[in-house]
Biopython code that builds the backbone (N, CA, C, O; Angstrom):
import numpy as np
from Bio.PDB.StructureBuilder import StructureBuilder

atoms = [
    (1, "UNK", "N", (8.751, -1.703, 7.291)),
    (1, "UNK", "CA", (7.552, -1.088, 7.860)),
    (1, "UNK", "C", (6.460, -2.131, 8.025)),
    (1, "UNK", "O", (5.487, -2.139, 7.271)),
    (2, "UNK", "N", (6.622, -3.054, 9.057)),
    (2, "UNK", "CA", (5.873, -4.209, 9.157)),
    (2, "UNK", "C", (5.091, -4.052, 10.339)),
    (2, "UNK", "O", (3.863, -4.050, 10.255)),
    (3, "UNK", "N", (5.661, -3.924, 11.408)),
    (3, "UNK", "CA", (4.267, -3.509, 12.498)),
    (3, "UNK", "C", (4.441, -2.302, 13.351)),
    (3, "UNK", "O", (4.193, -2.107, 14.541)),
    (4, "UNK", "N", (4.942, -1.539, 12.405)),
    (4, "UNK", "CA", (5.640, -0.272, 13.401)),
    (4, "UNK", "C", (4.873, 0.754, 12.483)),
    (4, "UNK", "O", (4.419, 0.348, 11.414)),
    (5, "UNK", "N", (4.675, 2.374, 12.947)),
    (5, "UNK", "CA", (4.721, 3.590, 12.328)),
    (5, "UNK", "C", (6.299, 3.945, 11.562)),
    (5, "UNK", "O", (7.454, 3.850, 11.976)),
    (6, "UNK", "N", (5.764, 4.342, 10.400)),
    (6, "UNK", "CA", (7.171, 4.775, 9.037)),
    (6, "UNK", "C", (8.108, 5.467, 10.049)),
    (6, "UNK", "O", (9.216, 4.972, 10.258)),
    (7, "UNK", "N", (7.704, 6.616, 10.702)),
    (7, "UNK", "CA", (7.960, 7.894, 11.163)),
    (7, "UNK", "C", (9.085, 7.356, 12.066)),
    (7, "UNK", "O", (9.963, 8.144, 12.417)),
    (8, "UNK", "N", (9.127, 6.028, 12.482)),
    (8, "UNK", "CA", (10.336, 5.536, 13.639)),
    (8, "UNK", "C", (11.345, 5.404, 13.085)),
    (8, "UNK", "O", (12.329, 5.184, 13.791)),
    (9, "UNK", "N", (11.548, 5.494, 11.355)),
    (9, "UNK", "CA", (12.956, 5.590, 10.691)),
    (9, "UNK", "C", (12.991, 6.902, 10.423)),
    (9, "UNK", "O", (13.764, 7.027, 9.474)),
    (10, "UNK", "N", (12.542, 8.029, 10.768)),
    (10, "UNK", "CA", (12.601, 8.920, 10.151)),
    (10, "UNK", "C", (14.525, 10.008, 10.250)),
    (10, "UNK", "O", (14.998, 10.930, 9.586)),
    (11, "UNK", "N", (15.013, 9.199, 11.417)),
    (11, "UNK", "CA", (16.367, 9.602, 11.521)),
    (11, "UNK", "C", (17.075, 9.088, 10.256)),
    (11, "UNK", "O", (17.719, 9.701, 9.404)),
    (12, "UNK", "N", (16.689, 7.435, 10.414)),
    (12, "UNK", "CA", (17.624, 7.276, 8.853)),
    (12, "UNK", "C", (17.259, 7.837, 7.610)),
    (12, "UNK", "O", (18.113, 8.241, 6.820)),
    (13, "UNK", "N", (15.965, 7.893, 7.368)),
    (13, "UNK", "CA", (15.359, 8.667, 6.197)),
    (13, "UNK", "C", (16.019, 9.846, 5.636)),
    (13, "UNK", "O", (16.384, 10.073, 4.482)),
    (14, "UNK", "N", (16.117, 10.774, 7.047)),
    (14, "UNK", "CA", (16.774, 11.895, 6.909)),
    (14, "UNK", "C", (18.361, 11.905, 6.855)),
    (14, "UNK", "O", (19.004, 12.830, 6.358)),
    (15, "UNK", "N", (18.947, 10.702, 7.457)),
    (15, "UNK", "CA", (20.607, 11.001, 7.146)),
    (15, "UNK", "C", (20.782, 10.381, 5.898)),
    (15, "UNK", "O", (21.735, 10.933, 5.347)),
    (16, "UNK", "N", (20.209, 9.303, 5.043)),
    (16, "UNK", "CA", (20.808, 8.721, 4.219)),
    (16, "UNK", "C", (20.356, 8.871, 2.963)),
    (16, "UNK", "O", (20.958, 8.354, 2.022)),
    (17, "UNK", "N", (19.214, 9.615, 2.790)),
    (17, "UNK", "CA", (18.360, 9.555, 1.662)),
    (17, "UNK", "C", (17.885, 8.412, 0.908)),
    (17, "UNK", "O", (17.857, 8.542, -0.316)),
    (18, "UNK", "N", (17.494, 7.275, 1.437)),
    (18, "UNK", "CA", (17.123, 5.935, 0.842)),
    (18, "UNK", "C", (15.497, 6.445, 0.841)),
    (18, "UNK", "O", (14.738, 7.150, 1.506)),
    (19, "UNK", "N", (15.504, 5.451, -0.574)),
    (19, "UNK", "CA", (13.843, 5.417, -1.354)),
    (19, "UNK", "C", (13.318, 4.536, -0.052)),
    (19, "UNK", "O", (13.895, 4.021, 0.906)),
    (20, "UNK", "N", (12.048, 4.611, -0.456)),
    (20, "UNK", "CA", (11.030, 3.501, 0.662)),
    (20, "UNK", "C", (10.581, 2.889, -0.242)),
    (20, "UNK", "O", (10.533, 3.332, -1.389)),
    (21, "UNK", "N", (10.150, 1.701, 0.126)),
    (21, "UNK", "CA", (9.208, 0.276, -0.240)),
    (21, "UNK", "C", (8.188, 0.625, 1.033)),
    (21, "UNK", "O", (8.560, 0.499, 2.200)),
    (22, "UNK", "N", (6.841, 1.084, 0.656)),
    (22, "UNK", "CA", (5.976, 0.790, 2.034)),
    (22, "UNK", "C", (4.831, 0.038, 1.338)),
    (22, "UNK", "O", (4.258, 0.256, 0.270)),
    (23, "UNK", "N", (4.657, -1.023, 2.378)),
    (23, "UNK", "CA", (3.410, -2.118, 2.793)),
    (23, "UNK", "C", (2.205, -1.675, 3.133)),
    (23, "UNK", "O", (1.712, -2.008, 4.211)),
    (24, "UNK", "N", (1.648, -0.974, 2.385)),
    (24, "UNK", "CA", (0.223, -0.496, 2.433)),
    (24, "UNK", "C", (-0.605, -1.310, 3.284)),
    (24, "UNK", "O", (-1.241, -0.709, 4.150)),
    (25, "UNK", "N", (-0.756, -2.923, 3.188)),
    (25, "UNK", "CA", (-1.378, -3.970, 3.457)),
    (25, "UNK", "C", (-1.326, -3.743, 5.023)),
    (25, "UNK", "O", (-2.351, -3.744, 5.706)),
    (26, "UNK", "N", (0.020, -3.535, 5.573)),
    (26, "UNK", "CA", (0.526, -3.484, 6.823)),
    (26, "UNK", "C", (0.537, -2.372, 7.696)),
    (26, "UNK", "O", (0.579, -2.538, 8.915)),
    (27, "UNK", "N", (0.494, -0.982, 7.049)),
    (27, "UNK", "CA", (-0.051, 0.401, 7.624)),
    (27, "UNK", "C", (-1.283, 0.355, 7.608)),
    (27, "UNK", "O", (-1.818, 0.964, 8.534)),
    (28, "UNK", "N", (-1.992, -0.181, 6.841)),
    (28, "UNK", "CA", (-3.744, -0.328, 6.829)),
    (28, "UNK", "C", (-4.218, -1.274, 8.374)),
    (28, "UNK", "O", (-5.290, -1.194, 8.975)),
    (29, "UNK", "N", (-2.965, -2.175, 8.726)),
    (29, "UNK", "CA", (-3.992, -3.095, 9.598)),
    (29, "UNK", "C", (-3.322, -3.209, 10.739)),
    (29, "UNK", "O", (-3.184, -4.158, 11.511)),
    (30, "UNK", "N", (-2.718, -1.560, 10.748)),
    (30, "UNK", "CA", (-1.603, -0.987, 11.936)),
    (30, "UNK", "C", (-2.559, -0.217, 12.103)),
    (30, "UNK", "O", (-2.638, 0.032, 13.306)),
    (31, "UNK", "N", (-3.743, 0.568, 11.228)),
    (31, "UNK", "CA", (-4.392, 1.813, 11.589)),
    (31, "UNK", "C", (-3.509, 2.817, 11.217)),
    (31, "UNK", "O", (-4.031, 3.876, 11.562)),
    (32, "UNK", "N", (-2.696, 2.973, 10.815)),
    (32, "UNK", "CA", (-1.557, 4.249, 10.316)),
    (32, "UNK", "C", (-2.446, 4.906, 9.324)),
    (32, "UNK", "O", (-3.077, 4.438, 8.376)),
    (33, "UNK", "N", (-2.351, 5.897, 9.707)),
    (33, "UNK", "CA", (-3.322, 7.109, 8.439)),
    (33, "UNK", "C", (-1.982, 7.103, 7.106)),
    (33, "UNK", "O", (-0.948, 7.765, 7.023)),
    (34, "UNK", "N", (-2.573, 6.054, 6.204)),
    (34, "UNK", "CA", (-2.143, 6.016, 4.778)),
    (34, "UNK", "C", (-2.012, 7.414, 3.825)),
    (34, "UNK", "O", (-1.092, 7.377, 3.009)),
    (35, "UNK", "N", (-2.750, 8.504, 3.845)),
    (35, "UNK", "CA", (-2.741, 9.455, 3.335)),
    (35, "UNK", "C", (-1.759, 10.470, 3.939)),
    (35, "UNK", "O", (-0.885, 11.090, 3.334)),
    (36, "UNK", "N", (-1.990, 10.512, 4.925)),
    (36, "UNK", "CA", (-0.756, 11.165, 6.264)),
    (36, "UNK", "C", (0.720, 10.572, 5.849)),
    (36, "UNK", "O", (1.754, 11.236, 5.912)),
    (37, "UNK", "N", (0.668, 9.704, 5.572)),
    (37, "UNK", "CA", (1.866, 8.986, 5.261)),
    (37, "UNK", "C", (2.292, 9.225, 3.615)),
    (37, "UNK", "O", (3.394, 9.663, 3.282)),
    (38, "UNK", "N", (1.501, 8.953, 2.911)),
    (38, "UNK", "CA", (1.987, 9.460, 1.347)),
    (38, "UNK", "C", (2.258, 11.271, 1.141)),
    (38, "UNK", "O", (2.721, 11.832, 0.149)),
    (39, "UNK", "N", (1.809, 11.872, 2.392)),
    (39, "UNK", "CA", (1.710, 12.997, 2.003)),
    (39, "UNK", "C", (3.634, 13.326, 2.713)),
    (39, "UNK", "O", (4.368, 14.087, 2.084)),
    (40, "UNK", "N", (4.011, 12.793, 3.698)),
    (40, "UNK", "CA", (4.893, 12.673, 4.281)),
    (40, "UNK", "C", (6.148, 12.498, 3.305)),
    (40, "UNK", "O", (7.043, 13.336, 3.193)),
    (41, "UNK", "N", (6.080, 11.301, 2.626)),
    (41, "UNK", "CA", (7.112, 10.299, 2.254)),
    (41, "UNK", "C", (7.038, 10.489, 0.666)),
    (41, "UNK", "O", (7.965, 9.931, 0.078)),
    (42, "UNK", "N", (6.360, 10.988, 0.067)),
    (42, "UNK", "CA", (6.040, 10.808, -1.516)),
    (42, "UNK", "C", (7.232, 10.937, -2.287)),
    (42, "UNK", "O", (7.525, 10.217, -3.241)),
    (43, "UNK", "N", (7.872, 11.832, -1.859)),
    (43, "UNK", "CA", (9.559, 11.824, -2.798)),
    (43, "UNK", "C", (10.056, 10.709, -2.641)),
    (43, "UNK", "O", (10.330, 10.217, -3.736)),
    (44, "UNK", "N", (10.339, 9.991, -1.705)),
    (44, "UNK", "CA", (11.063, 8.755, -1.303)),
    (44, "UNK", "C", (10.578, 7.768, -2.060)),
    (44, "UNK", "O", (11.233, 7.069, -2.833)),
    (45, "UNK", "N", (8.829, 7.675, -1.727)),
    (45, "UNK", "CA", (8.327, 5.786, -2.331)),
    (45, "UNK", "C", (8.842, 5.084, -3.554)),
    (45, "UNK", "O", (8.669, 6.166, -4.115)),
    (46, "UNK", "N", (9.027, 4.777, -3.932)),
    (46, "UNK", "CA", (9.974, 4.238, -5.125)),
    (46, "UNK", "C", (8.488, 2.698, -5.294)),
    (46, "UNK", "O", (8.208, 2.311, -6.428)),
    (47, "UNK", "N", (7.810, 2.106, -4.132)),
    (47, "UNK", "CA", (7.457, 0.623, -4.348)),
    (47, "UNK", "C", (6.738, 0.598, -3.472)),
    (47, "UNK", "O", (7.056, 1.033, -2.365)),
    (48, "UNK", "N", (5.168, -0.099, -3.832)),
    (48, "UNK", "CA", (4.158, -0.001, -2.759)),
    (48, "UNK", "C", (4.212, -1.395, -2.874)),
    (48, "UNK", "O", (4.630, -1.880, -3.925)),
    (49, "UNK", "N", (3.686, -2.440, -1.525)),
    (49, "UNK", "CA", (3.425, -3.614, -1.476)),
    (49, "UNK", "C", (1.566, -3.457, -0.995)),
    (49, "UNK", "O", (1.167, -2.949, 0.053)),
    (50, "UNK", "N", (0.726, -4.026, -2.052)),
    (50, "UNK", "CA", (-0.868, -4.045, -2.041)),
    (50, "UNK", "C", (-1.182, -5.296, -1.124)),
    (50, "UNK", "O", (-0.590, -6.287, -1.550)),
    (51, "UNK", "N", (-1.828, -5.510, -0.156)),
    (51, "UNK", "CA", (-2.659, -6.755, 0.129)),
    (51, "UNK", "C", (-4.223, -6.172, 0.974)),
    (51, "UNK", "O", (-4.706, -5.040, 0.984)),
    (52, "UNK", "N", (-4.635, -7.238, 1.520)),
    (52, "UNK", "CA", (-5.779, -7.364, 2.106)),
    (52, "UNK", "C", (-5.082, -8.011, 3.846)),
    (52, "UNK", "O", (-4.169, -8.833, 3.923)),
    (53, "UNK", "N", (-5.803, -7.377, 5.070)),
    (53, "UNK", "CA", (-6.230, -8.364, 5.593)),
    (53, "UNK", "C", (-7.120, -8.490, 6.757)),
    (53, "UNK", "O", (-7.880, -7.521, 6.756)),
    (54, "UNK", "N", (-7.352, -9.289, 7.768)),
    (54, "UNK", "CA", (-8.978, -9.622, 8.241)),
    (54, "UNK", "C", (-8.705, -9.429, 9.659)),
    (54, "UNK", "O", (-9.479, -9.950, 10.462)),
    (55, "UNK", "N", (-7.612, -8.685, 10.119)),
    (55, "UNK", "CA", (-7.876, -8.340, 11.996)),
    (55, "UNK", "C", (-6.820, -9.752, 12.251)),
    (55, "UNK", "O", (-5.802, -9.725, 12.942)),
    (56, "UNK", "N", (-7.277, -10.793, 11.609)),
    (56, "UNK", "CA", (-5.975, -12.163, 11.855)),
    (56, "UNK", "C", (-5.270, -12.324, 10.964)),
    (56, "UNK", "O", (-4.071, -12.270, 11.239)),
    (57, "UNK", "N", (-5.634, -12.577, 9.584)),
    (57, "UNK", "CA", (-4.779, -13.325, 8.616)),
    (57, "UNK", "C", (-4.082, -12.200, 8.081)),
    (57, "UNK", "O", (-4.415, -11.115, 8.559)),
    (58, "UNK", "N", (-3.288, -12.197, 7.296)),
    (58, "UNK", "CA", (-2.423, -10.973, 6.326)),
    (58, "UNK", "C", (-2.281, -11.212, 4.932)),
    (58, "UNK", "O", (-2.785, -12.270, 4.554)),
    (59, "UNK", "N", (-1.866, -10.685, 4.282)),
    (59, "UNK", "CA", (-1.570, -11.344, 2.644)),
    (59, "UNK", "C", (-2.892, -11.873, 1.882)),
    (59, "UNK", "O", (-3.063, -12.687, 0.974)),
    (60, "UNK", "N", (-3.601, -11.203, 2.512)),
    (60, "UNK", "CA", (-5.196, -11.997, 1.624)),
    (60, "UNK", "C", (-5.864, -10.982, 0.061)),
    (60, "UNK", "O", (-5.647, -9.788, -0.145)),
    (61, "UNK", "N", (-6.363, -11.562, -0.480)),
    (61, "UNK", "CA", (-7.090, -10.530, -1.353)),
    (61, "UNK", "C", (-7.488, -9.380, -1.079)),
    (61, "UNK", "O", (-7.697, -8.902, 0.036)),
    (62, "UNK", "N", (-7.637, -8.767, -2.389)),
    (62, "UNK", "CA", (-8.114, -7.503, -1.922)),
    (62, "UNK", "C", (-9.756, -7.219, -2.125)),
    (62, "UNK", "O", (-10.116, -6.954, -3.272)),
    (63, "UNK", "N", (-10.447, -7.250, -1.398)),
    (63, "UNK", "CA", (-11.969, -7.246, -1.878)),
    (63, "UNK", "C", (-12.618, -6.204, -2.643)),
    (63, "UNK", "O", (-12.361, -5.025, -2.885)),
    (64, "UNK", "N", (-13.661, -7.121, -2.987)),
    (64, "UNK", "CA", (-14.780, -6.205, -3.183)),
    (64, "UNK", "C", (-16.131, -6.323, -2.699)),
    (64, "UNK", "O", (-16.836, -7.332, -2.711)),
    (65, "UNK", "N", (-16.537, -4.628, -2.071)),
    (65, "UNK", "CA", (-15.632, -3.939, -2.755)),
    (65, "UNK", "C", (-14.512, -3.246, -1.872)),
    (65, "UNK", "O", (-14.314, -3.564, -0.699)),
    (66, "UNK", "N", (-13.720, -2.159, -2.620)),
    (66, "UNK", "CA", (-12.576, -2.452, -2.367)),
    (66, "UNK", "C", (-12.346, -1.339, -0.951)),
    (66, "UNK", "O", (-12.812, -0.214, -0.768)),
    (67, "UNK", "N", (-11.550, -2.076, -0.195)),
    (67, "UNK", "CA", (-11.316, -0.950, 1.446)),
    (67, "UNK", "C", (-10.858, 0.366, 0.819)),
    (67, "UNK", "O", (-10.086, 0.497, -0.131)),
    (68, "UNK", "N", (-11.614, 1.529, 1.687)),
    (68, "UNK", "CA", (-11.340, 2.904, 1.778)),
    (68, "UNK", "C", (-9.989, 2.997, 1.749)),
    (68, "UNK", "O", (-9.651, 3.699, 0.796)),
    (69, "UNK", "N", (-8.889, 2.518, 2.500)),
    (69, "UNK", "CA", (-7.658, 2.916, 2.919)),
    (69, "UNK", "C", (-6.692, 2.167, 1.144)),
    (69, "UNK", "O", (-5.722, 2.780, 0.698)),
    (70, "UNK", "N", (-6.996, 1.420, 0.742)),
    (70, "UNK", "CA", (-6.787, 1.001, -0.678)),
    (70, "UNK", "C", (-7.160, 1.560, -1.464)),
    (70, "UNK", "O", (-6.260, 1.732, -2.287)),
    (71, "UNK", "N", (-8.703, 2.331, -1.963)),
    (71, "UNK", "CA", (-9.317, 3.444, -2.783)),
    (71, "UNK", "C", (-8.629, 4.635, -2.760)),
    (71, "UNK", "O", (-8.678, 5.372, -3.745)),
    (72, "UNK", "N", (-8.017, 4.924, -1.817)),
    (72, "UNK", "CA", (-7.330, 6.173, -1.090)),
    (72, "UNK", "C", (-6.262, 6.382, -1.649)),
    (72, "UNK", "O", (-5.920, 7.494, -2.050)),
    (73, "UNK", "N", (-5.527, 5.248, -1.762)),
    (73, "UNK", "CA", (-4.223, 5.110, -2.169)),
    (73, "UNK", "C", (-4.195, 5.167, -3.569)),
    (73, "UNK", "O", (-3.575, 6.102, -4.075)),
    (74, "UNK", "N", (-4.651, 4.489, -4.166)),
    (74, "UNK", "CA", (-4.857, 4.013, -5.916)),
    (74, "UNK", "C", (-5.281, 5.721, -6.521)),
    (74, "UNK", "O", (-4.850, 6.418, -7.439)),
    (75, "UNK", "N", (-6.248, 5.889, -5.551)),
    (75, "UNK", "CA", (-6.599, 7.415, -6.066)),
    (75, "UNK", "C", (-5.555, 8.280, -6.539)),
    (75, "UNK", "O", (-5.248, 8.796, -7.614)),
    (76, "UNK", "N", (-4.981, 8.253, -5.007)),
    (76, "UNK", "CA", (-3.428, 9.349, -4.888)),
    (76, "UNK", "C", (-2.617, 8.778, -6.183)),
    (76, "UNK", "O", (-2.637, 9.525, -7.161)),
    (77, "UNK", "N", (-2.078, 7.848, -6.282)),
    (77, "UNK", "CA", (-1.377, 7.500, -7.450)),
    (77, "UNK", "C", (-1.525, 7.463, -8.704)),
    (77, "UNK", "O", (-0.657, 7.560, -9.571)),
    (78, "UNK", "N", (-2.807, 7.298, -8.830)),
    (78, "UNK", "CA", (-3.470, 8.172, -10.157)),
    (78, "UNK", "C", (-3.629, 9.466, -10.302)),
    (78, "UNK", "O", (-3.811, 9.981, -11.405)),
    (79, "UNK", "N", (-3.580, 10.051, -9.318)),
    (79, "UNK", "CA", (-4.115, 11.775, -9.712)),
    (79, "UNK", "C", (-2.283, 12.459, -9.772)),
    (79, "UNK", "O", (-2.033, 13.525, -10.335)),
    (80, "UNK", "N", (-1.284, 11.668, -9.144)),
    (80, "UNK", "CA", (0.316, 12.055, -8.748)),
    (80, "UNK", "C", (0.867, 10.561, -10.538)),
    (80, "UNK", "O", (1.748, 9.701, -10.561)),
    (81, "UNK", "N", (0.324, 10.770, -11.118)),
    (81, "UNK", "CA", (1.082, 9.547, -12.225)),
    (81, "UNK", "C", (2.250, 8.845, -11.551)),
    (81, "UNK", "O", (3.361, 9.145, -11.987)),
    (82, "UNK", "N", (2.178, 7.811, -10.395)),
    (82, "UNK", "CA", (2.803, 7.232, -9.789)),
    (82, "UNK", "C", (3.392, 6.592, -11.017)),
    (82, "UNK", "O", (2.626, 6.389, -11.959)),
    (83, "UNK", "N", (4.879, 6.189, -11.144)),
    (83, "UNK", "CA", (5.477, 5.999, -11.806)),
    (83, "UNK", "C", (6.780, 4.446, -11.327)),
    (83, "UNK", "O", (7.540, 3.785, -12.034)),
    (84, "UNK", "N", (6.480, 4.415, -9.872)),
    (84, "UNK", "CA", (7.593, 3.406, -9.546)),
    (84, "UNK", "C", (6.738, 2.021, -9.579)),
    (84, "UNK", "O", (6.049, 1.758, -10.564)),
    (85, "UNK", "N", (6.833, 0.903, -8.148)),
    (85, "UNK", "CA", (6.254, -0.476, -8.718)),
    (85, "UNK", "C", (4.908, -0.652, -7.519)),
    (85, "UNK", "O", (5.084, -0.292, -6.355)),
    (86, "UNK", "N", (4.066, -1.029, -7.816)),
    (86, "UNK", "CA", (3.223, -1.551, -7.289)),
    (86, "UNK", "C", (3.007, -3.247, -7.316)),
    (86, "UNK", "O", (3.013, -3.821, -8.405)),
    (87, "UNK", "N", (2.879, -3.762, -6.459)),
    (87, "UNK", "CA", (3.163, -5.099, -5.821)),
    (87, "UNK", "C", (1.903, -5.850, -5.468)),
    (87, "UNK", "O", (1.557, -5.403, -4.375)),
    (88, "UNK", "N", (1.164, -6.648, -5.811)),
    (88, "UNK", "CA", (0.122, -7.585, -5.180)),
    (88, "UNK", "C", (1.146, -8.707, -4.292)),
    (88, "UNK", "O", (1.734, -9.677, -4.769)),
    (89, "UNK", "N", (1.151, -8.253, -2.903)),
    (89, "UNK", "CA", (1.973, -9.036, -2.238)),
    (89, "UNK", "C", (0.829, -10.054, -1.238)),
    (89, "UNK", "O", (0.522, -9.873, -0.059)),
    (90, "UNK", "N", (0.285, -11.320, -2.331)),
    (90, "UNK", "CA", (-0.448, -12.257, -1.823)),
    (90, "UNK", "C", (0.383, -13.355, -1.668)),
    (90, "UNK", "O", (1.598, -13.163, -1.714)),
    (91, "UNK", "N", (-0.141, -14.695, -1.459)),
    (91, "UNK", "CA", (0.323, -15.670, -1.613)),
    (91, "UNK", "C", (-0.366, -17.089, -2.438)),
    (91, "UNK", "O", (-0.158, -18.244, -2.067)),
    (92, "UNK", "N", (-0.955, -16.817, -3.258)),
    (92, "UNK", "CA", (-2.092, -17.968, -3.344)),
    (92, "UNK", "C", (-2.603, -17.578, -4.876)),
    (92, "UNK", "O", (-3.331, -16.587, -4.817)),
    (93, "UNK", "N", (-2.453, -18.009, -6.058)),
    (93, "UNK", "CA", (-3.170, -17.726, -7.167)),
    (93, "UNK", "C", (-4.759, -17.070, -7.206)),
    (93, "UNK", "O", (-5.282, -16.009, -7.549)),
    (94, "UNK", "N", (-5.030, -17.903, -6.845)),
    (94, "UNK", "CA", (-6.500, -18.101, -6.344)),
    (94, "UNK", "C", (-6.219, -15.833, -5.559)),
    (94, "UNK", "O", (-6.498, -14.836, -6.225)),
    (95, "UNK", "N", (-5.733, -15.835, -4.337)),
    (95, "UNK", "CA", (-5.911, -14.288, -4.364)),
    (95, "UNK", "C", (-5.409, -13.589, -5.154)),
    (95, "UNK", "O", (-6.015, -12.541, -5.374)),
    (96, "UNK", "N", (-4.352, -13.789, -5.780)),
    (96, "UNK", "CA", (-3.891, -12.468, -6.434)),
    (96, "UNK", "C", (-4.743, -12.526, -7.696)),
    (96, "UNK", "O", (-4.533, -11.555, -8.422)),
    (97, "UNK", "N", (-5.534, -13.283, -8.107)),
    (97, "UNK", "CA", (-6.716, -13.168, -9.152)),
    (97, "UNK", "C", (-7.614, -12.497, -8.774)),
    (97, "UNK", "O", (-8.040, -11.715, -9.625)),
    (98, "UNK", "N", (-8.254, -12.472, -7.498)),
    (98, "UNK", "CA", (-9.130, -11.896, -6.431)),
    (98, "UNK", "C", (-8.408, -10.182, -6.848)),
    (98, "UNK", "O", (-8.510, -9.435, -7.821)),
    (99, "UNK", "N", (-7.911, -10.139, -5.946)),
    (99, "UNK", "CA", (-6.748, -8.534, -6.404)),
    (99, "UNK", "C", (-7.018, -7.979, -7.618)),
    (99, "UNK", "O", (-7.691, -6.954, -7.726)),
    (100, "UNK", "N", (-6.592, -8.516, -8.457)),
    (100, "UNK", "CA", (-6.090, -8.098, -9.877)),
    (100, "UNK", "C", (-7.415, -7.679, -10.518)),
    (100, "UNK", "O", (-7.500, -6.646, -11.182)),
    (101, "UNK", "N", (-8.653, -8.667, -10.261)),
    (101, "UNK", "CA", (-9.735, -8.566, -10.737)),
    (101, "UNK", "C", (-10.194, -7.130, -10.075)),
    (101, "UNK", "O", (-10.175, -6.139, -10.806)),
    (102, "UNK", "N", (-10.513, -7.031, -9.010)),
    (102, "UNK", "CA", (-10.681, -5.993, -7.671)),
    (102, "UNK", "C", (-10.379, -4.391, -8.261)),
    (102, "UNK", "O", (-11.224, -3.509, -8.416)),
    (103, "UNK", "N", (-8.783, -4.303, -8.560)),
    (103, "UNK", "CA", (-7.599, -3.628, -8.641)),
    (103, "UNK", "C", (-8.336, -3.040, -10.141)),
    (103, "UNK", "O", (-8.880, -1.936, -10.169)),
    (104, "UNK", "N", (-8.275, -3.823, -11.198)),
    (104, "UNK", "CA", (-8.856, -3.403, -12.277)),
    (104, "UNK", "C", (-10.492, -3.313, -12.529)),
    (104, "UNK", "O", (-10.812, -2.715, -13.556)),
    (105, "UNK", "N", (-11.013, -3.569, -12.130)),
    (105, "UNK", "CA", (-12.203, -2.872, -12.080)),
    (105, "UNK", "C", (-12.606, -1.499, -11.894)),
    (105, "UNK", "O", (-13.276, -0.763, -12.618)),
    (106, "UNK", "N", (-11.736, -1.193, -10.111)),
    (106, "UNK", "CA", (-11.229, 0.164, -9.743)),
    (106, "UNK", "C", (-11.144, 0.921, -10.783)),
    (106, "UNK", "O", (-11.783, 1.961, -10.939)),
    (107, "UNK", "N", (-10.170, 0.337, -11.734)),
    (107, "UNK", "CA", (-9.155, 1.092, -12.601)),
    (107, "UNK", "C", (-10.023, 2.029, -13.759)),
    (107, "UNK", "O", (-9.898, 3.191, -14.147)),
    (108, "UNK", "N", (-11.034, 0.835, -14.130)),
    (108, "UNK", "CA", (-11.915, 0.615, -15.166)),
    (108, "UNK", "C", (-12.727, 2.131, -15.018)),
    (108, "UNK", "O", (-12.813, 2.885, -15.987)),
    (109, "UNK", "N", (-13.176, 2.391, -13.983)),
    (109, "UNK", "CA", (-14.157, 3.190, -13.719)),
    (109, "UNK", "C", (-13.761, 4.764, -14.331)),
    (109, "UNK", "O", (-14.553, 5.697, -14.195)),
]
sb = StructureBuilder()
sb.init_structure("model")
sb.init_model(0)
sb.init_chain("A")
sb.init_seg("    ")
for serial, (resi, resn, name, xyz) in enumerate(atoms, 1):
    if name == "N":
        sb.init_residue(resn, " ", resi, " ")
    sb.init_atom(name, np.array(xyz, "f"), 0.0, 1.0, " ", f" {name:<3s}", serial, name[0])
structure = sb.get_structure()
């Protein structure tokens, strides 16, 4: 689910019963309504991949403070005791410190 809508596998979804891994980072900067989508797929997700990014770059931190479409999500998974893996899928120490810091603060509140 990299630059496409989920919904274009939804044939295989439905014949094979495979979990999803979805790229939050990448439905966020597709414009894909993230909530529309967890509300869709929630039995399946098994693994979210978290990033940031800027209209060009991808894989960047996650700021603060932190994007609506990321608040949104973290929410849902806290209020549903998300239970599978969540992923800071950066590339760079330096961001996934950015993230983590970001991510737990959120948390903190």
């Amino acid at each position: 689910n990299l630059d496409y809508p989920l919904n274009y596998l939804d044939t295989i979804f439905n014949a094979t019963g495979v979990s999803l891994c979805v790229d939050i980072g990448h439905q966020l900067a597709y414009r894909n309504d993230v909530m529309e989508l967890l509300r869709k797929y929630w039995e399946r997700i098994r693994v979210f991949h978290l990033h940031w990014h800027d209209g060009t770059n991808d894989h960047l931190a996650i700021p603060d403070p932190m994007p609506q479409g990321i608040r949104e999500l973290l929410q849902f998974l806290m209020r549903k005791d998300f239970q599978g893996l969540l992923t800071i899928e950066v590339f760079s120490e330096k961001d996934f410190e950015q993230s983590m810091k970001t991510v737990k603060d959120f948390l903190s509140l």
